[in-house]
N, C-alpha and C positions, 0 to 999 in steps of 0.2 A: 619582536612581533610573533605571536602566534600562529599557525598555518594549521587550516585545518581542513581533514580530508574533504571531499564531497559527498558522502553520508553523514560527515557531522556538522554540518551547514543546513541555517535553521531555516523550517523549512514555510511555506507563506498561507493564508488563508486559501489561494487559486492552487495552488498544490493540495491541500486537503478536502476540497474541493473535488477534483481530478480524481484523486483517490476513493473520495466515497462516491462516484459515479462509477468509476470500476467495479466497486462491491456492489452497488447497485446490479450491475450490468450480471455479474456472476451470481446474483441472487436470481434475478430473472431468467436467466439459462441454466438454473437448478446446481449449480455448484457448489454456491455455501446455502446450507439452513438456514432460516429462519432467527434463531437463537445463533447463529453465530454471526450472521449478516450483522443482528443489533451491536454484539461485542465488539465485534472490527470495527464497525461506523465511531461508537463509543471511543475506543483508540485513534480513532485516523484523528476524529476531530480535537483530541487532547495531543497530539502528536508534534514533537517541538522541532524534532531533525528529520533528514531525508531517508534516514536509518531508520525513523521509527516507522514510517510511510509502508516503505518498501518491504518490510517483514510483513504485514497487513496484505499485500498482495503476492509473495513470492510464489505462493504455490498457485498463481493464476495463471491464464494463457495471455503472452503480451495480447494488446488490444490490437486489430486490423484493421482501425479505419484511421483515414486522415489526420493528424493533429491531438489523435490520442494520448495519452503518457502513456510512455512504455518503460519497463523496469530497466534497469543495467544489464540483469543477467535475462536469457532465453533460459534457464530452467532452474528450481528451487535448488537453495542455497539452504539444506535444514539448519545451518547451526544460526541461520539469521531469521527464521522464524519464530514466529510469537506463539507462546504456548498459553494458551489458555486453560482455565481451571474447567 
């Protein structure tokens, strides 16, 4: 049997979901552009594991309210970031 970590566990619609509310939410408080908001949403919602999620938001601030998803780490992790063109 297989054992696979928990970044490589696939990840569900209400998790991509969660995630493009985040970038929502960082778009609205001015922290990604415009042009970058659309590429990450573009990603989250093509995104198959917990790994691809999480690079999509690593350089965000965990979320503080209630029942929000919050990343594994409290601070970016650059080499799991998503580099865009």
């Amino acid at each position: 049997m297989i054992r696979h970590t928990p970044d490589q566990l696939r990840a569900a619609d209400t998790d991509r979901d969660a995630v493009a509310e985040r970038l929502a939410t960082a778009l609205s408080q001015g922290r990604l552009q415009a042009d970058e908001y659309h590429q990450r949403l573009e990603h989250a919602y093509a995104a198959r594991t917990y790994a691809d999620l999480d690079r999509l938001v690593a350089d965000l601030p965990v979320p503080s309210r209630p029942g929000a998803v919050s990343p594994q780490r409290t601070s970016p992790d650059s080499s799991k970031l998503l580099h865009l063109p």
